[in-house]
TIRO-165349 format. One record per residue: residue number from 0; residue in one letter; chain; x negated, y, z negated of N, C-alpha, C in turn. Coordinates in steps of 0.2 Angstrom, whole numbers, always signed. Layout:
BEGIN
PT   nr  rest  kette   n.xx   n.yy   n.zz  ca.xx  ca.yy  ca.zz   c.xx   c.yy   c.zz
PT  NUM     a      A      X      Y      Z      X      Y      Z      X      Y      Z
...
END
This chain:
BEGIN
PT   nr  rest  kette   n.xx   n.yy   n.zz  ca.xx  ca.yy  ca.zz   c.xx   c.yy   c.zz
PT    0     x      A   -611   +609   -597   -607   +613   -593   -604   +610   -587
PT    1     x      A   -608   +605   -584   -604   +601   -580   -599   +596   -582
PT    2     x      A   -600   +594   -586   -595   +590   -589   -588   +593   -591
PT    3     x      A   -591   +600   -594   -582   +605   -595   -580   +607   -588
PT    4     x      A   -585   +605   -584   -580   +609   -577   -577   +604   -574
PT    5     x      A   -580   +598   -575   -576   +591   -572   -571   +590   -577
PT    6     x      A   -570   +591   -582   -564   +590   -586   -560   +596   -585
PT    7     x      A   -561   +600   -584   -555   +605   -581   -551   +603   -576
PT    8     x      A   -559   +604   -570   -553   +600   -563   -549   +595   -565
PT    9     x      A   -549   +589   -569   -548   +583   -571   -540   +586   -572
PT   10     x      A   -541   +594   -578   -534   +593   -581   -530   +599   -577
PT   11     x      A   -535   +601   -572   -531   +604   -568   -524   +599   -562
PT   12     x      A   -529   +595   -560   -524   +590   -556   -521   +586   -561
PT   13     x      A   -522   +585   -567   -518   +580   -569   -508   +585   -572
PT   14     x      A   -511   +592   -571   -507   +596   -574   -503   +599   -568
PT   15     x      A   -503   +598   -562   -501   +601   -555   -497   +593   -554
PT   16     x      A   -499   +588   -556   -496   +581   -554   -490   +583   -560
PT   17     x      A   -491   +585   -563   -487   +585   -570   -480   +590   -568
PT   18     x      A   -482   +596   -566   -476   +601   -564   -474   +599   -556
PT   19     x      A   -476   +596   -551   -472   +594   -546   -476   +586   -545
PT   20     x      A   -472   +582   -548   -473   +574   -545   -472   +571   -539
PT   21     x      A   -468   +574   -535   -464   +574   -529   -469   +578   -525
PT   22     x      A   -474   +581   -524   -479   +584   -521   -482   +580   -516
PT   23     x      A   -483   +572   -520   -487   +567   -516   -483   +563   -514
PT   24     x      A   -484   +557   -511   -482   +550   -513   -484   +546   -518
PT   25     x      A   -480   +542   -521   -482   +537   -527   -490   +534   -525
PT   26     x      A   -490   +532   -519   -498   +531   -520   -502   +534   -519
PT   27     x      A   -504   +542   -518   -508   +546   -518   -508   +549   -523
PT   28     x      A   -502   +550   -528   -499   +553   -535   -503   +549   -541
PT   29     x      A   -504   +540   -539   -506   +535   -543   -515   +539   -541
PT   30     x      A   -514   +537   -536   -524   +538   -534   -527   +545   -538
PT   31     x      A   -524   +550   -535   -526   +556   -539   -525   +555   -546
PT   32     x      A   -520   +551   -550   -522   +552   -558   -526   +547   -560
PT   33     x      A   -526   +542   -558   -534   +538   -560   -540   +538   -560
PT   34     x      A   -540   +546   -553   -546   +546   -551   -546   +553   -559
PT   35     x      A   -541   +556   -558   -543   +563   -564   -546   +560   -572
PT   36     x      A   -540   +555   -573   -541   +551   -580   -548   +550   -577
PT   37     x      A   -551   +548   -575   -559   +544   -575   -562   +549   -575
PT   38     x      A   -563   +554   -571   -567   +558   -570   -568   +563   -574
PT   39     x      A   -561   +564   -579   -562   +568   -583   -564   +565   -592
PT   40     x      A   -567   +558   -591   -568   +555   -595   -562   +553   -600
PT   41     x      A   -557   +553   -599   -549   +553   -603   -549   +543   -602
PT   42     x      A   -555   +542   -608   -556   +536   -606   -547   +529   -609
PT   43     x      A   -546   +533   -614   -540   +529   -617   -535   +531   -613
PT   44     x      A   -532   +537   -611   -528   +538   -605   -528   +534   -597
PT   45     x      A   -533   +533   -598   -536   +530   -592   -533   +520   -592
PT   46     x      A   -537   +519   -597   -537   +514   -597   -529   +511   -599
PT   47     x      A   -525   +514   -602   -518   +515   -601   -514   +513   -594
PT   48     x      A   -518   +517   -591   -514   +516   -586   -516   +511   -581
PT   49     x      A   -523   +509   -582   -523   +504   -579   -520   +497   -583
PT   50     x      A   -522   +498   -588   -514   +491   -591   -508   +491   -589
PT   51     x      A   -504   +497   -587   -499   +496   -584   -497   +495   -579
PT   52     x      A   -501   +497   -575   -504   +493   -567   -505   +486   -567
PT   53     x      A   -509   +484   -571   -511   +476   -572   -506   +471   -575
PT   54     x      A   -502   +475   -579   -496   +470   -583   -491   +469   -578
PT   55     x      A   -488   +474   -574   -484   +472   -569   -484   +467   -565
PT   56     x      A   -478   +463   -563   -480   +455   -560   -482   +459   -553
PT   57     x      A   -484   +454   -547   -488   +457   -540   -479   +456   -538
PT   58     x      A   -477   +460   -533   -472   +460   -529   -476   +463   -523
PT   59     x      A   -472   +459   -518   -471   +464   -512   -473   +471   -512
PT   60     x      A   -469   +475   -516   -466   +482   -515   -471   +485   -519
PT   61     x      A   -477   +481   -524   -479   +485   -528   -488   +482   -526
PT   62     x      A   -489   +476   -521   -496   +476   -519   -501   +482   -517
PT   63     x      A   -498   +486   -514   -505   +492   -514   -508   +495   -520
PT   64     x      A   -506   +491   -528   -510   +494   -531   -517   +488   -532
PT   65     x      A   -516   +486   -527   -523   +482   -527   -527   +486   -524
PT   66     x      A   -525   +488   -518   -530   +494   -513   -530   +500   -517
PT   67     x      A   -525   +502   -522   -527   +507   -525   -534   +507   -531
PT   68     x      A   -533   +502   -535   -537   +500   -541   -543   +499   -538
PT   69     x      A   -545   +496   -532   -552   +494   -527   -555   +500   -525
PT   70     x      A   -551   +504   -522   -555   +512   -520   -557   +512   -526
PT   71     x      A   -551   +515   -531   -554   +518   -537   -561   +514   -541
PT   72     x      A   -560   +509   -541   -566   +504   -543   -573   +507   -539
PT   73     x      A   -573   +507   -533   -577   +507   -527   -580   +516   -533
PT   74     x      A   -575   +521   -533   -578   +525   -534   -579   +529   -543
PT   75     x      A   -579   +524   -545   -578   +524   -553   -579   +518   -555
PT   76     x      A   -586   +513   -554   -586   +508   -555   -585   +505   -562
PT   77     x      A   -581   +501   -563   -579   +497   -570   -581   +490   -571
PT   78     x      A   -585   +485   -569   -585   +477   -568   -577   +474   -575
PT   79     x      A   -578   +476   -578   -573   +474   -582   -565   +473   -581
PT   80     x      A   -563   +481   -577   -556   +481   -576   -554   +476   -569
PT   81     x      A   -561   +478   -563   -562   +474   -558   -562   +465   -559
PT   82     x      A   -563   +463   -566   -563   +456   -569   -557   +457   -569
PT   83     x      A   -553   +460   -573   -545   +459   -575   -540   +460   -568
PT   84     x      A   -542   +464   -563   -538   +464   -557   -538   +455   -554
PT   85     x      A   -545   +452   -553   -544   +448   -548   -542   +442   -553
PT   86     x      A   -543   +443   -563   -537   +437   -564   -530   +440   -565
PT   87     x      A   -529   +443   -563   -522   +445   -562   -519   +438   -553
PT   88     x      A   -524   +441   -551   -523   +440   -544   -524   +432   -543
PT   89     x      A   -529   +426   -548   -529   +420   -548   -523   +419   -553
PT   90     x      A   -519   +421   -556   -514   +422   -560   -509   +419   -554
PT   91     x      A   -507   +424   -551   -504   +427   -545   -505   +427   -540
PT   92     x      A   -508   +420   -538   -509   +421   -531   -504   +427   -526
PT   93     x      A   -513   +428   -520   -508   +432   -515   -511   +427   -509
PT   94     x      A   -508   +427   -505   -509   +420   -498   -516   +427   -495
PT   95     x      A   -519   +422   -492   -522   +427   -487   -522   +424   -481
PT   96     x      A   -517   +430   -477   -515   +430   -470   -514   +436   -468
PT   97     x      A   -513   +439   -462   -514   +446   -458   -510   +451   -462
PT   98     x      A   -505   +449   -465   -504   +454   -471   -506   +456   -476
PT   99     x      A   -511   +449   -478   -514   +455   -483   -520   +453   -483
PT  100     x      A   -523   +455   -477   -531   +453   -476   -535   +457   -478
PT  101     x      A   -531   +466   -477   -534   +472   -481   -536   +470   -486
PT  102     x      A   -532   +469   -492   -533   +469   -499   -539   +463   -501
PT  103     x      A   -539   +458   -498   -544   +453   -499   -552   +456   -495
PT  104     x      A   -553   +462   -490   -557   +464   -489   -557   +468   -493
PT  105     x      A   -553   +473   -497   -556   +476   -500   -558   +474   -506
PT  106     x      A   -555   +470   -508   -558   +464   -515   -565   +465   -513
PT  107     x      A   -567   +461   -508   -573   +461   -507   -579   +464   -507
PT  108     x      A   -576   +473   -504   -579   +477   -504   -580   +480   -509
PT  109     x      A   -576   +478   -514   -574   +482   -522   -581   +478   -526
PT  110     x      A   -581   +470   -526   -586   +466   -528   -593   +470   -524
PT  111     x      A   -595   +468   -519   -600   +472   -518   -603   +479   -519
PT  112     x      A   -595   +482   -520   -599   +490   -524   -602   +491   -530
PT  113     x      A   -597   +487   -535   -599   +484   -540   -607   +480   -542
PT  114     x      A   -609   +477   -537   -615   +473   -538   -613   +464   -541
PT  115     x      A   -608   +466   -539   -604   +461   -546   -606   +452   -538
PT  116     x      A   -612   +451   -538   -614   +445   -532   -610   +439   -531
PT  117     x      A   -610   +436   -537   -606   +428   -537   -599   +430   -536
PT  118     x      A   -596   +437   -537   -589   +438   -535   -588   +440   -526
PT  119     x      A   -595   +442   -526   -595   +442   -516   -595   +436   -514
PT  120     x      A   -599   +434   -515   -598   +426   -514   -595   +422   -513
PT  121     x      A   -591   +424   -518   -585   +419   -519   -580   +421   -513
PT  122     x      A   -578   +428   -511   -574   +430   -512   -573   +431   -504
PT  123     x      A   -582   +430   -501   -585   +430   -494   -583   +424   -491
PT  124     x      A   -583   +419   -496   -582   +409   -493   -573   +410   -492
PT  125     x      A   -570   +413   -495   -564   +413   -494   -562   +417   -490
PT  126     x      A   -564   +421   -487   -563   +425   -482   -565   +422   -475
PT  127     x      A   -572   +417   -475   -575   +414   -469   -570   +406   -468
PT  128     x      A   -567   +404   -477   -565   +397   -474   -559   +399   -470
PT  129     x      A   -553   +407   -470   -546   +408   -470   -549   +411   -461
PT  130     x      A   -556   +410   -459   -555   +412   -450   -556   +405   -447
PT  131     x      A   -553   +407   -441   -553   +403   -438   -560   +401   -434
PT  132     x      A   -563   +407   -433   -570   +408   -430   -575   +409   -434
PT  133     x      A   -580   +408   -433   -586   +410   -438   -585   +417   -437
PT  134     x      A   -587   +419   -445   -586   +428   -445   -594   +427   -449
PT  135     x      A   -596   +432   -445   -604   +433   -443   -606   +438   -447
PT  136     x      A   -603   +444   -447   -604   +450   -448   -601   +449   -454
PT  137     x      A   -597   +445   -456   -596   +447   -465   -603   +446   -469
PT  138     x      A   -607   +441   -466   -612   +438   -469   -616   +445   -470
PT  139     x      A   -617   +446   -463   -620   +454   -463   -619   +460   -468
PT  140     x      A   -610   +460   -467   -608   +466   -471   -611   +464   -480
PT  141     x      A   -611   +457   -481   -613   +454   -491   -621   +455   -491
PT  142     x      A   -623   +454   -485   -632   +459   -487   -632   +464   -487
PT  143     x      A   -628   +467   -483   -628   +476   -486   -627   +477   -493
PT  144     x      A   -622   +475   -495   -621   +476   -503   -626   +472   -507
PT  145     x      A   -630   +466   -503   -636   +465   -508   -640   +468   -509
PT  146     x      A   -641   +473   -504   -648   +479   -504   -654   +475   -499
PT  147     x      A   -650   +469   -493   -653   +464   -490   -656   +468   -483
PT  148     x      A   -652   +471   -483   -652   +473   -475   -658   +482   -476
PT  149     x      A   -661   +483   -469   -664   +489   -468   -660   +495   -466
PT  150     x      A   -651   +494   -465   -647   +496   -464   -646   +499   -471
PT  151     x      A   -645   +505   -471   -643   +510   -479   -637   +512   -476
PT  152     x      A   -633   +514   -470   -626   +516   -471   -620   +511   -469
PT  153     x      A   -614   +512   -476   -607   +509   -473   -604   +510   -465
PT  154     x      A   -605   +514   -464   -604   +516   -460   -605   +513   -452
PT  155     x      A   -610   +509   -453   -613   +504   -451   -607   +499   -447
PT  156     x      A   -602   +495   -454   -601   +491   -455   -593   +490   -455
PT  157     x      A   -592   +497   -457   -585   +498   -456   -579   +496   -452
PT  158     x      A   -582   +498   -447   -577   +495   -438   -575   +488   -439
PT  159     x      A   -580   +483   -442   -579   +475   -440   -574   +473   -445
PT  160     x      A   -573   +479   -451   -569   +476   -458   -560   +478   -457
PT  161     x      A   -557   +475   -459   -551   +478   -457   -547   +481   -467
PT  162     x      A   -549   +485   -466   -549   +490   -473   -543   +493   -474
PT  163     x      A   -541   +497   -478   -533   +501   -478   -538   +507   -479
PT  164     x      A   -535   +514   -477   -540   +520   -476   -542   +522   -486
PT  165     x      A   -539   +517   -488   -542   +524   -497   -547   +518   -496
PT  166     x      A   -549   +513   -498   -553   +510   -498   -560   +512   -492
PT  167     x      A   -560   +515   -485   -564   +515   -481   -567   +521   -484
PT  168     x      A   -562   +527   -487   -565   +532   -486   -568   +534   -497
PT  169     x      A   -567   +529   -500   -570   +526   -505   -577   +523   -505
PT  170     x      A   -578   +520   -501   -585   +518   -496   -588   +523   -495
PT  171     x      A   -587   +526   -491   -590   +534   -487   -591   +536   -494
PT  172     x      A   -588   +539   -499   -590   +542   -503   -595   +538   -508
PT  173     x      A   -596   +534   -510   -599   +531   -512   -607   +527   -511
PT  174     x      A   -606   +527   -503   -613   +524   -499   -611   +530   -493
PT  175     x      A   -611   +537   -496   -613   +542   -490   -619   +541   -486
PT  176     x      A   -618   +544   -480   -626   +543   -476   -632   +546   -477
PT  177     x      A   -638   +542   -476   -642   +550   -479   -643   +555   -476
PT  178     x      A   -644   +560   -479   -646   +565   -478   -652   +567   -472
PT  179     x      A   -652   +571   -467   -658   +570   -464   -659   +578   -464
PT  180     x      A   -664   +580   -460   -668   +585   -462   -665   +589   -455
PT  181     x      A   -665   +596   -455   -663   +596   -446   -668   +598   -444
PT  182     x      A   -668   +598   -437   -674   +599   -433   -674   +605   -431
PT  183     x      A   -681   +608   -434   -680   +615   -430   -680   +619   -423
PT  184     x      A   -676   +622   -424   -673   +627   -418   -678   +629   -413
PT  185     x      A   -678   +626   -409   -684   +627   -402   -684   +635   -399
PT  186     x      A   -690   +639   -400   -689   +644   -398   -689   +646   -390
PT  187     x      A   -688   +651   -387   -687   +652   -380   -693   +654   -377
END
C-alpha cells in the first residue's frame, strides 16, 4: 500500500506538470519529473529521460542539468546513470573555474552519496589540484562520505562547499540530522 501511494503522488505531479507546464521553471519542472518518474518506479519513463538529458551536447545554456541530475542522483541513487553523467562530462570537458565550481562540487558530492570512493578520489585530487591554497576541509568533507569521521551530519559541512541550492538541500534530505529525543519539560 505504500508503494500504490507513492505511485499516486508520483502521477499526481506528473499529471499537474502535464496540465500547466508553465507553473514552474524548466529546472524545477525537470527536477519534479525525475524526481516523480523515479519515485514512482516508472523505471523505463524514467530512464528516457535521462538519455535525453545525457544525449544533448553540454552548452552554456543547458549546464544546470548536471546539478540537476546530481540532486537527483544524491536522492535516488543510481551508480550507473552517475557513470554515464561524468562520461558525458570526460567526453565534454567543462573547465573548472569559479563558474563552474558548483557543478564539480556537486559531482563530488553526488560520488560521495553514491559511496562510489575512487570517483571521490578522483574527483577530490581535482578539485585540491584547481586551488590555489590547500583546501583542508575537502579532505574532511571525503571522510564524511567515507563513514570516516565521528561527525553523522552534512550539515556539518555544508558552509565550506560552495554548492547550488537543489544539490544542498538533496543532502539535507538524504543525510538528515539525527533525531534526538527532547528533553523533558522542567516542572515549576
Amino acid at each position: 500500500s505504500l508503494l500504490l501511494e507513492a505511485l499516486d503522488r508520483a502521477l499526481a505531479a506528473l499529471d499537474l506538470l502535464g496540465r500547466q507546464p508553465t507553473l514552474l521553471d524548466s529546472e524545477a519542472n525537470l527536477t519534479l519529473r525525475l524526481d516523480a518518474l523515479a519515485a514512482g518506479g516508472m523505471r523505463r519513463l524514467h530512464l528516457q529521460e535521462v538519455d535525453q538529458l545525457l544525449t544533448a551536447p553540454l552548452t552554456a545554456a543547458n549546464l544546470p542539468i548536471i546539478k540537476i541530475l546530481c540532486a537527483h542522483l544524491i536522492r535516488f541513487p543510481d551508480v550507473a546513470t552517475f557513470d554515464r553523467l561524468l562520461l558525458k562530462i570526460a567526453y565534454e570537458p567543462i573547465p573548472l573555474d569559479t563558474e563552474s565550481a558548483g557543478i564539480w562540487f556537486s559531482l563530488f558530492c553526488t560520488a560521495g552519496a553514491l559511496g562510489d570512493h575512487p570517483k571521490l578520489q578522483e574527483i577530490s585530487t581535482r578539485l585540491k589540484n584547481a586551488s590555489k591554497k590547500p583546501f583542508m576541509a575537502l579532505t574532511v568533507v571525503e571522510a564524511f562520505f567515507r563513514g570516516e569521521t565521528a561527525e553523522r551530519r552534512i550539515t556539518t559541512f555544508l558552509p565550506v562547499l560552495p554548492l547550488p541550492m537543489e544539490v544542498t538541500y538533496a543532502l539535507f534530505e538524504r543525510f538528515p540530522p539525527p533525531v534526538t529525543a527532547a528533553a523533558p519539560a522542567k516542572r515549576a
